[in-house]
N, CA, C and O atoms as a DFTB+ gen file, in Angstrom:
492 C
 N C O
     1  1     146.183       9.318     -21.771
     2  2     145.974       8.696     -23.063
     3  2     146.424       9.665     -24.152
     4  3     146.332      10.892     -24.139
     5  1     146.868       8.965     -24.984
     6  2     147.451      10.284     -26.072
     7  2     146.720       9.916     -27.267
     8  3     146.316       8.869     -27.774
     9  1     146.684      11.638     -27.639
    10  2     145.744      11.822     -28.819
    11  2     146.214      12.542     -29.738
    12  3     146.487      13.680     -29.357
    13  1     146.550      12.187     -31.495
    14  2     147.350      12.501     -31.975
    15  2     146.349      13.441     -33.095
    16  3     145.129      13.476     -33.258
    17  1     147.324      14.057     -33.662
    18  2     146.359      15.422     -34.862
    19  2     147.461      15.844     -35.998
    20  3     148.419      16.593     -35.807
    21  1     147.031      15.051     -37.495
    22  2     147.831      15.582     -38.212
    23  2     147.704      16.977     -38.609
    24  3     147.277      17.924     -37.950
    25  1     148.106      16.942     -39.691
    26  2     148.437      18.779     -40.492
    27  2     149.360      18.521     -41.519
    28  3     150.153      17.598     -41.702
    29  1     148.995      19.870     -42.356
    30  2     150.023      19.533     -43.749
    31  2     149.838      19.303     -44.888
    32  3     150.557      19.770     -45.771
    33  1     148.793      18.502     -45.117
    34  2     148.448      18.320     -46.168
    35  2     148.099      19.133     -47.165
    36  3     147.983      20.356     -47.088
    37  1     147.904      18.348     -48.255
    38  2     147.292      19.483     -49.374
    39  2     147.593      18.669     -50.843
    40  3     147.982      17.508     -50.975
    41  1     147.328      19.526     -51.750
    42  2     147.186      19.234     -53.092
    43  2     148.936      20.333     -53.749
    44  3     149.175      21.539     -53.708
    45  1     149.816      19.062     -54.307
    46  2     151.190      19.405     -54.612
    47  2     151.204      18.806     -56.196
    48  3     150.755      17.708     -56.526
    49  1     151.877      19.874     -57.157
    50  2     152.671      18.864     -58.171
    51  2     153.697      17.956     -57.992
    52  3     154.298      17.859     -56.922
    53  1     154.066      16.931     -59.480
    54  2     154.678      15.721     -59.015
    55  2     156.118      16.742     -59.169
    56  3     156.397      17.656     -59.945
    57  1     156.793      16.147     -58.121
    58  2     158.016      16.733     -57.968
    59  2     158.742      17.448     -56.671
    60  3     159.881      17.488     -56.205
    61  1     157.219      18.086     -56.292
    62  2     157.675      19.102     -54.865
    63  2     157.622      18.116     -53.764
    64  3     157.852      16.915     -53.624
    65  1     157.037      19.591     -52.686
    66  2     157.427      19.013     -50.970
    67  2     156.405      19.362     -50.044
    68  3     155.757      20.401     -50.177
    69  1     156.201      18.461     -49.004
    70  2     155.250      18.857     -48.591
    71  2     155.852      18.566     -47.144
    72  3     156.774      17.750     -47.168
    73  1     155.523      19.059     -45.917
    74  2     155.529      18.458     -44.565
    75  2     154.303      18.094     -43.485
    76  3     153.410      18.858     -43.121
    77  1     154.547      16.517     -43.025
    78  2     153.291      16.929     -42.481
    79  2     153.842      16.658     -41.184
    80  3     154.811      15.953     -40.902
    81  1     152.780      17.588     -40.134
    82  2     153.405      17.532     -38.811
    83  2     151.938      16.256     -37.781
    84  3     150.708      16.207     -37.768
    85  1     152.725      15.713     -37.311
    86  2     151.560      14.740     -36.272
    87  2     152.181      15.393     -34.884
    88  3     153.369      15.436     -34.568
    89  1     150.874      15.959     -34.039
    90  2     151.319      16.681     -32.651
    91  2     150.566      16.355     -31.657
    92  3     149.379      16.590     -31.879
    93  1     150.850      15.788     -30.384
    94  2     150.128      15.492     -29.320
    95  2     148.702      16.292     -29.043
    96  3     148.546      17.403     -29.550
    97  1     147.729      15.732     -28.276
    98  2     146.921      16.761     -28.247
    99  2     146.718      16.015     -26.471
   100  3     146.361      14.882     -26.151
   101  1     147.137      17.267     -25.562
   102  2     147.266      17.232     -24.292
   103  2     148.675      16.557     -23.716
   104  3     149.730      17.187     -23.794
   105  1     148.624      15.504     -23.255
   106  2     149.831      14.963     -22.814
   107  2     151.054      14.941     -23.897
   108  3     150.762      14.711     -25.070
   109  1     152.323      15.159     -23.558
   110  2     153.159      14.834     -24.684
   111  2     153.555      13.476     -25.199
   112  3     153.148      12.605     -24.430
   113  1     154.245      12.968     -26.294
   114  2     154.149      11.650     -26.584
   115  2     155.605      11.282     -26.728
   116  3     156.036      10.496     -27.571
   117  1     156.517      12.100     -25.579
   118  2     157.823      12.124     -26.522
   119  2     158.631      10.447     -25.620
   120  3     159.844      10.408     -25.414
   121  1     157.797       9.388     -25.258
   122  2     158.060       8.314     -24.548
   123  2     157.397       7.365     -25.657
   124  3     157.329       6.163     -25.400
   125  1     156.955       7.798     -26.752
   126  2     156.548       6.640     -27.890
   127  2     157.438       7.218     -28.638
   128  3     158.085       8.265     -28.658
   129  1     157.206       5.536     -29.722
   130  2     158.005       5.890     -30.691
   131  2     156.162       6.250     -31.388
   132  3     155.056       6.075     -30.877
   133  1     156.679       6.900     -32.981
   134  2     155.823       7.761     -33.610
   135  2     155.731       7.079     -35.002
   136  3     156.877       6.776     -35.334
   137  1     154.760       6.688     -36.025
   138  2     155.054       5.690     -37.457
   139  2     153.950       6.861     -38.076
   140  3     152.960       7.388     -37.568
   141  1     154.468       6.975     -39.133
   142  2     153.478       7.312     -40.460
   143  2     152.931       6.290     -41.250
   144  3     153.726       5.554     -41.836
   145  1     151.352       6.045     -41.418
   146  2     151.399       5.654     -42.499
   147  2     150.473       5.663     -43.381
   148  3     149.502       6.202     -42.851
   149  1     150.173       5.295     -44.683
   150  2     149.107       5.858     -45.637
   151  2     148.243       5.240     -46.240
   152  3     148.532       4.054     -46.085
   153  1     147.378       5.319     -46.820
   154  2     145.885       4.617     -47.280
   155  2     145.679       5.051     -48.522
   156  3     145.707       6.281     -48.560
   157  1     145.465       4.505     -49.644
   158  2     145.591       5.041     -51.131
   159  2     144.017       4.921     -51.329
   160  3     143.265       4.310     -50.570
   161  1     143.688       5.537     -52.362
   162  2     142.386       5.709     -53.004
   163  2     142.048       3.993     -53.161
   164  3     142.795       3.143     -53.645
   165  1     141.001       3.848     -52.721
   166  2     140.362       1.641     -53.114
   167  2     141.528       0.767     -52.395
   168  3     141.570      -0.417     -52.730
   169  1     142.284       1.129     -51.636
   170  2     143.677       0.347     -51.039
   171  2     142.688       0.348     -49.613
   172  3     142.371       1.418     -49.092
   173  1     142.196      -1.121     -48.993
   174  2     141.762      -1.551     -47.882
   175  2     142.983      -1.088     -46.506
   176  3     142.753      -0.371     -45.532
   177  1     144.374      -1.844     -46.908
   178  2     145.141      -1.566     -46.134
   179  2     145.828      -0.722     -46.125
   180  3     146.212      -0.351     -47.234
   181  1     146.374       0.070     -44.832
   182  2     147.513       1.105     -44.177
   183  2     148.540       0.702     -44.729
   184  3     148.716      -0.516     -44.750
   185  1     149.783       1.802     -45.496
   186  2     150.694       1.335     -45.763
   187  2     151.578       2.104     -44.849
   188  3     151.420       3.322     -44.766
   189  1     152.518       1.484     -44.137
   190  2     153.894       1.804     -43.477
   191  2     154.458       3.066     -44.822
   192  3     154.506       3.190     -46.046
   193  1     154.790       3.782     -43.568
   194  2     155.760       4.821     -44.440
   195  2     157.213       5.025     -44.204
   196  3     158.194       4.873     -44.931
   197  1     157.030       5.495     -42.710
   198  2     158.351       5.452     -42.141
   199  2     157.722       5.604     -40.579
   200  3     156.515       5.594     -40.338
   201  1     158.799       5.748     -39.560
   202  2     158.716       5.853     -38.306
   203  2     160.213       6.190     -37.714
   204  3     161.237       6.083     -38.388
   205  1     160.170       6.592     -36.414
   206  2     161.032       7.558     -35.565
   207  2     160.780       7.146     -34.274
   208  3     159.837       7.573     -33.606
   209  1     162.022       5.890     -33.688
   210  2     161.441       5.806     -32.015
   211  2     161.686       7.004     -30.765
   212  3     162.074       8.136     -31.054
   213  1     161.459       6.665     -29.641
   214  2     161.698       8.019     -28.828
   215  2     163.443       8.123     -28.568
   216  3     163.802       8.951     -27.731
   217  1     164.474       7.328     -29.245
   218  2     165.339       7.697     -29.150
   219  2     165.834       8.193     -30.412
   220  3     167.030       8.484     -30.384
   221  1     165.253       8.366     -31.487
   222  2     165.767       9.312     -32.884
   223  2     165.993       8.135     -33.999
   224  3     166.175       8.320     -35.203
   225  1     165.928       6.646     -33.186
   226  2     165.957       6.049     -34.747
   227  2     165.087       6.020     -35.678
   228  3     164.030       5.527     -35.284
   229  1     165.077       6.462     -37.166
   230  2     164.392       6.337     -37.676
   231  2     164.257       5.304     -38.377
   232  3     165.167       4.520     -38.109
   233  1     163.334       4.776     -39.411
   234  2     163.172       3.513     -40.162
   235  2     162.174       3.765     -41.646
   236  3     161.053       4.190     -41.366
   237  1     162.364       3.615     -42.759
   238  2     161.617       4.158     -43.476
   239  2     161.222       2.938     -44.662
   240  3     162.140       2.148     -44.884
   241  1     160.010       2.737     -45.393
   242  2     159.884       2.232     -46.293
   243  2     160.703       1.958     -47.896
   244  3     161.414       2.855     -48.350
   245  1     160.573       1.072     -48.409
   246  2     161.653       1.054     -49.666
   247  2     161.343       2.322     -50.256
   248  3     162.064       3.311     -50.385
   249  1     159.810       2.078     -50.688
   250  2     159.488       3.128     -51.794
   251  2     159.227       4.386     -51.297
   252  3     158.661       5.255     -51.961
   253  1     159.679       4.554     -49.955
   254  2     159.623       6.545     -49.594
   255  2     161.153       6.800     -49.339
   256  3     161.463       7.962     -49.077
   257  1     161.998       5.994     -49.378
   258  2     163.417       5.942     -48.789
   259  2     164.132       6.880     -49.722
   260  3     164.072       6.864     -50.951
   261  1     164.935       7.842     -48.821
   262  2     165.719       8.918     -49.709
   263  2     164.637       9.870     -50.380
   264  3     164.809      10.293     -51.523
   265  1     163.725      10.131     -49.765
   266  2     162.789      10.684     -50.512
   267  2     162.217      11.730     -48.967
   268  3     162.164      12.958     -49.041
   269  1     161.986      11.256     -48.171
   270  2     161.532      11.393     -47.243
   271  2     162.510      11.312     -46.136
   272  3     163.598      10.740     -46.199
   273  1     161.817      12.195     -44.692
   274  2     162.728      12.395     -43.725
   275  2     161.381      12.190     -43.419
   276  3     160.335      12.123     -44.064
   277  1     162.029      12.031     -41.109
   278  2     161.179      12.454     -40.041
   279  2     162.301      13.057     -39.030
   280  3     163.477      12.735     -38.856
   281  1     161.691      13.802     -38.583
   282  2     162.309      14.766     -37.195
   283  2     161.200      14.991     -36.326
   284  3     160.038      14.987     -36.733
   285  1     161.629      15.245     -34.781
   286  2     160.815      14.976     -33.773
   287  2     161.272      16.099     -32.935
   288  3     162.465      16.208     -32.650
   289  1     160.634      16.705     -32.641
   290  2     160.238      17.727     -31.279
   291  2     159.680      17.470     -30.266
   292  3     159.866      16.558     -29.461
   293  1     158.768      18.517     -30.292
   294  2     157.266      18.376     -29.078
   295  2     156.429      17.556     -30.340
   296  3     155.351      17.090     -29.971
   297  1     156.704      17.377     -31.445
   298  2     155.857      17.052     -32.849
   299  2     156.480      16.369     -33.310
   300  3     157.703      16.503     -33.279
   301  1     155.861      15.346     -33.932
   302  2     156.656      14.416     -35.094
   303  2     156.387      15.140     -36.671
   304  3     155.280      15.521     -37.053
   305  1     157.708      15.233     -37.504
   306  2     157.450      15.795     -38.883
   307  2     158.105      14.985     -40.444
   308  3     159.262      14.801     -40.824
   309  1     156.886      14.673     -41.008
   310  2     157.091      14.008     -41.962
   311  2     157.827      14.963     -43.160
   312  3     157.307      15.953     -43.675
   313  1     158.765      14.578     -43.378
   314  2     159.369      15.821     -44.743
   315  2     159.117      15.061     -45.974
   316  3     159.688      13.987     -46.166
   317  1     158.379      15.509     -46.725
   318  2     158.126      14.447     -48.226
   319  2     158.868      14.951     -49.448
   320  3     158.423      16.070     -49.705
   321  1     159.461      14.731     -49.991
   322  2     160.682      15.056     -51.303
   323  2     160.195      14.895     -52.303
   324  3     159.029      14.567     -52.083
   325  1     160.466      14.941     -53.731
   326  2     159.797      14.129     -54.759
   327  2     158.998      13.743     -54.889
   328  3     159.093      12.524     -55.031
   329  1     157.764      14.227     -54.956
   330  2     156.769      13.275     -54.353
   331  2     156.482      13.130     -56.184
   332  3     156.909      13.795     -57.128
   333  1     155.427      11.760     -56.090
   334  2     154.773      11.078     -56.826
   335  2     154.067      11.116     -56.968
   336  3     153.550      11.452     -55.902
   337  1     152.977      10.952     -58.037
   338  2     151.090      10.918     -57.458
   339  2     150.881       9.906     -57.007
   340  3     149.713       9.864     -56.621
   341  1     151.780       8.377     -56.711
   342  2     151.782       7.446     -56.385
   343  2     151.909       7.462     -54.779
   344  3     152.260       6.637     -53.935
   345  1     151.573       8.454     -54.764
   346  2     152.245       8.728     -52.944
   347  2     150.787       9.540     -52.658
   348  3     150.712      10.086     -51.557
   349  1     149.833       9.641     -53.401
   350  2     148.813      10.443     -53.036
   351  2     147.697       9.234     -52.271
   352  3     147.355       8.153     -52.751
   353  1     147.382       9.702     -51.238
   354  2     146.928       9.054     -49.999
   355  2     146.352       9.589     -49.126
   356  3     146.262      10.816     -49.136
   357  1     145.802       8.850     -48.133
   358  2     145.467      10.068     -46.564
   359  2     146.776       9.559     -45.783
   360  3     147.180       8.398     -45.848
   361  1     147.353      10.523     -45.076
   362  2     148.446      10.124     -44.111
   363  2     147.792      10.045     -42.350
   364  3     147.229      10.753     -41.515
   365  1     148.241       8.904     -42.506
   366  2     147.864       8.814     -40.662
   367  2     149.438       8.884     -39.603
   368  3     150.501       8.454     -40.051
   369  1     149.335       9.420     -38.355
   370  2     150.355       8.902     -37.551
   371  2     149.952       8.094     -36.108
   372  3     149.117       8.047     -35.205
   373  1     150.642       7.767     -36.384
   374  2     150.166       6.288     -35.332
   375  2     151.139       6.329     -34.315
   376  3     152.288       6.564     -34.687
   377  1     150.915       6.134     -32.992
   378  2     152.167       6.055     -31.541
   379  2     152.094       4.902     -30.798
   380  3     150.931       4.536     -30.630
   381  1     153.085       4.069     -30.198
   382  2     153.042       3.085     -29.463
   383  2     153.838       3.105     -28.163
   384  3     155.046       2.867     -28.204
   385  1     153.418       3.291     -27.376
   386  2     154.426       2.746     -26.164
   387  2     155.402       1.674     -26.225
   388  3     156.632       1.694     -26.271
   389  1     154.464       0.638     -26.213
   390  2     155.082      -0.302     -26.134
   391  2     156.202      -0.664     -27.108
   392  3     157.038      -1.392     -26.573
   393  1     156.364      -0.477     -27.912
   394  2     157.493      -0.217     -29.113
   395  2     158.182       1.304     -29.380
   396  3     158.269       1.978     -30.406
   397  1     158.726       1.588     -27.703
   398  2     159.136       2.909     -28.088
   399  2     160.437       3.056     -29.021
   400  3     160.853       3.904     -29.811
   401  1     161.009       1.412     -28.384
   402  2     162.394       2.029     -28.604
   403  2     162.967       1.619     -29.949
   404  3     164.175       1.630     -30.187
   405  1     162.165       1.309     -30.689
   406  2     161.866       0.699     -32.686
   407  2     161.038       1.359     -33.028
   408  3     160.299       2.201     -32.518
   409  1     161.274       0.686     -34.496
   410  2     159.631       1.361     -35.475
   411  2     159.497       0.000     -35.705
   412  3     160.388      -0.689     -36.203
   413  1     158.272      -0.459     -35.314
   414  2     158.120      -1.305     -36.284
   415  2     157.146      -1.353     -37.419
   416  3     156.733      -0.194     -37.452
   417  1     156.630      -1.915     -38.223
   418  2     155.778      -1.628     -40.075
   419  2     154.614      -2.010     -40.091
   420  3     153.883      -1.961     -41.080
   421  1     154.232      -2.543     -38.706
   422  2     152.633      -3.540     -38.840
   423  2     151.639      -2.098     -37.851
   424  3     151.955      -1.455     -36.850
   425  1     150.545      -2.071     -38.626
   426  2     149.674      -0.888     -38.532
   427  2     148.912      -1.717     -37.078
   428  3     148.756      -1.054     -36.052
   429  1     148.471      -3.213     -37.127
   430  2     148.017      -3.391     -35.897
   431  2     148.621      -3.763     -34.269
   432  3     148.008      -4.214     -33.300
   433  1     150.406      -3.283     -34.457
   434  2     150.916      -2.435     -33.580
   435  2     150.607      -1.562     -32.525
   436  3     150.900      -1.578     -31.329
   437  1     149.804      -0.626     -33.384
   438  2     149.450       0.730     -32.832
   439  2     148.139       0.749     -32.317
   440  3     147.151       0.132     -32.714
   441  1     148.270       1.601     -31.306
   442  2     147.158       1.640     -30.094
   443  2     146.232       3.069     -30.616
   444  3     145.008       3.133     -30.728
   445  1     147.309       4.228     -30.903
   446  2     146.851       5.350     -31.095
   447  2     147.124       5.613     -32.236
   448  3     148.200       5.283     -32.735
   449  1     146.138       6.306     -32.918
   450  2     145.893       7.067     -34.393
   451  2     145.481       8.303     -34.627
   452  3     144.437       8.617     -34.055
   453  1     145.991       9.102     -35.300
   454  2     145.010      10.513     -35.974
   455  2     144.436       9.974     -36.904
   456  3     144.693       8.907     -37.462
   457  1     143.381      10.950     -37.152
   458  2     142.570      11.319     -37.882
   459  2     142.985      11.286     -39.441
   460  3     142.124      10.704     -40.101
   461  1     143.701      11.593     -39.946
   462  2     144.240      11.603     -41.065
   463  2     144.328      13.132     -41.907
   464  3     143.411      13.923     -42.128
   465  1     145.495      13.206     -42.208
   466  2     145.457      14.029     -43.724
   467  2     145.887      14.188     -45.295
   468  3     147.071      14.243     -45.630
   469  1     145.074      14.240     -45.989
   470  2     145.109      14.349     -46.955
   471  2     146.520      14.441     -47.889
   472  3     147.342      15.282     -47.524
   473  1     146.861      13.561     -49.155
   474  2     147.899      14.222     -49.639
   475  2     147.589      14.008     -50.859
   476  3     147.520      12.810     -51.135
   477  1     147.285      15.021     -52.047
   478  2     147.132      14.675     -53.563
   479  2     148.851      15.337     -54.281
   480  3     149.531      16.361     -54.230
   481  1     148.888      14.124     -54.836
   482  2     149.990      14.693     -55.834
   483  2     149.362      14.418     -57.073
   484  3     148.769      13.369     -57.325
   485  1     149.592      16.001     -58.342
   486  2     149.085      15.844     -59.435
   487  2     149.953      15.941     -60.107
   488  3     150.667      16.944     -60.117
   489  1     150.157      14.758     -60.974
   490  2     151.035      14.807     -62.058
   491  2     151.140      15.890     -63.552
   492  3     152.036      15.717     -64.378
């Protein structure tokens, strides 16, 4: 069963960069594909960010697009650009088997979740 653990987070001005890394904890996960996605302050629902299947495609949201990267190792890594305070959220990463070989944008997709981390951007 795979168990995922973000990192990275933190408190950034509007403008910089931040990375966050989501990393297996025991088995490796490099047979899922891997999705980011985020939860805003009073926002009920997960928002899709981007995602990376186990063959390198990636797929990313309008409003993180060109802004943001992912790259994949033994770890999946969110690269955040520009950021916004509009982008300030908890970040989750989420893995699916069964959709290794896509990303797809729907949060109840996913089987497995971290914990979350933190991202404040202050304007």
């Amino acid at each position: 069963q795979v168990q995922l653990m973000e990192s990275g987070g933190g408190l950034v001005q509007a403008g910089g960069s931040l990375t966050l890394t989501c990393s297996p904890i025991g088995p490796p996960f490099d047979s899922y594909s891997v999705a980011w996605f985020r939860q805003a302050p009073g926002q009920a629902a997960r928002e899709f960010v981007g995602g990376v299947s186990r063959d390198g495609y990636t797929y990313f949201a309008d409003a993180v697009k060109n802004r943001f990267a992912i790259s994949r190792d033994d770890a999946v890594h969110l690269q955040m650009n520009g950021l916004r305070p509009e982008d300030t959220a908890v970040y989750y990463c989420a893995a699916s088997f069964q959709y290794a070989h896509t990303v797809v944008t729907a949060a109840n997709e996913y089987y497995y979740w971290g914990q979350g981390t933190q991202v404040t951007v202050s304007s």
